[in-house]
C-alpha positions in Angstrom: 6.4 39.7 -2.2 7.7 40.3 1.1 7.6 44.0 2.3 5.1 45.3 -0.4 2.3 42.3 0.4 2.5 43.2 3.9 1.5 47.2 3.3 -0.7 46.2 0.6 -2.5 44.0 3.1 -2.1 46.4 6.2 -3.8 49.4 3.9 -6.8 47.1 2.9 -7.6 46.1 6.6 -7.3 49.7 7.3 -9.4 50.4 4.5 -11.8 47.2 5.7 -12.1 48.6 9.3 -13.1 52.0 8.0 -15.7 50.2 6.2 -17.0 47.9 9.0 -17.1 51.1 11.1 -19.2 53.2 8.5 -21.6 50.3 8.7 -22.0 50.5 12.7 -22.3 54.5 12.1 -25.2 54.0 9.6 -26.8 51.4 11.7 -26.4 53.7 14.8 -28.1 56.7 12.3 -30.5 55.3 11.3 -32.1 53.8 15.0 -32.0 57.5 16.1 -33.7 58.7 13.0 -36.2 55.9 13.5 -36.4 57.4 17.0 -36.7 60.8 16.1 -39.8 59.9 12.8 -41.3 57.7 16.0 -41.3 60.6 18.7 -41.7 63.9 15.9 -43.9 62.4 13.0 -45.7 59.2 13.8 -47.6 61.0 16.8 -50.7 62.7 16.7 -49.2 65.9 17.0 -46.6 65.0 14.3 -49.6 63.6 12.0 -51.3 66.7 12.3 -48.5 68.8 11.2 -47.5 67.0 8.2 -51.4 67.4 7.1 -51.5 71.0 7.8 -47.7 71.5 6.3 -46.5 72.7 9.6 -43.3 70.8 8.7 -42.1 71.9 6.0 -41.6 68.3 5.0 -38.9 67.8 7.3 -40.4 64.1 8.5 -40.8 63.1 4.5 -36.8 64.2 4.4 -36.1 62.1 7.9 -38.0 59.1 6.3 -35.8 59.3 3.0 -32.7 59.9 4.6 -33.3 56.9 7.0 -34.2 54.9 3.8 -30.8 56.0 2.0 -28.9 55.0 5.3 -30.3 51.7 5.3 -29.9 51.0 1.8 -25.5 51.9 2.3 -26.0 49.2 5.5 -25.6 46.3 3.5 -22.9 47.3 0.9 -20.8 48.8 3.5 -20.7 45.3 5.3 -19.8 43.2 2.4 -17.2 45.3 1.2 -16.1 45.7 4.6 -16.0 41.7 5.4 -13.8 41.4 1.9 -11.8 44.2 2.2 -10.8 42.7 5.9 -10.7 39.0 5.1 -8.2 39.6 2.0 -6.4 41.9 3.2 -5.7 39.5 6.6 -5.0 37.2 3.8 -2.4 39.3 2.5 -1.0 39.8 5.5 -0.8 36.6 7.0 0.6 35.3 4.0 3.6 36.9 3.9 
């Protein structure tokens, strides 16, 4: 299985790493959104202006996008952790 187990198994640890790396960018997203809800929305100014409409929902869409982003966190790692661990298998293997 030679030369075509050892691509195989190179592309999936590529494919891993990409993975692993779109789970520290979502992690990274969403502790700046947090930031950004924590110094725009949750203060009394920010409060006010999500009573009065002043913006334009625009803290309910921060608070729903951070919510998406940390619902992806978890997938991305597993698949990540697999995708690395078989395709180190592959290529160790061989």
């Amino acid at each position: 299985m030679g030369k075509a187990g050892t691509f195989g198994g190179t592309l999936t640890l590529v494919i891993g790493a990409a993975f692993l790396l779109g789970w520290i960018g979502a992690g990274m997203a969403v502790d700046y959104i947090d930031g950004e809800l924590e110094e725009n929305c949750d203060s009394t100014t920010g409060q006010i202006g999500q009573i009065t409409g002043w913006d334009d929902g625009q803290c309910q869409d921060g608070r729903d996008s951070r919510d998406t982003l940390a619902a992806l966190q978890m997938p991305l790692l597993i698949i990540g952790v697999a995708l690395v661990g078989g395709g180190g298998f592959l290529v160790f293997r061989s």
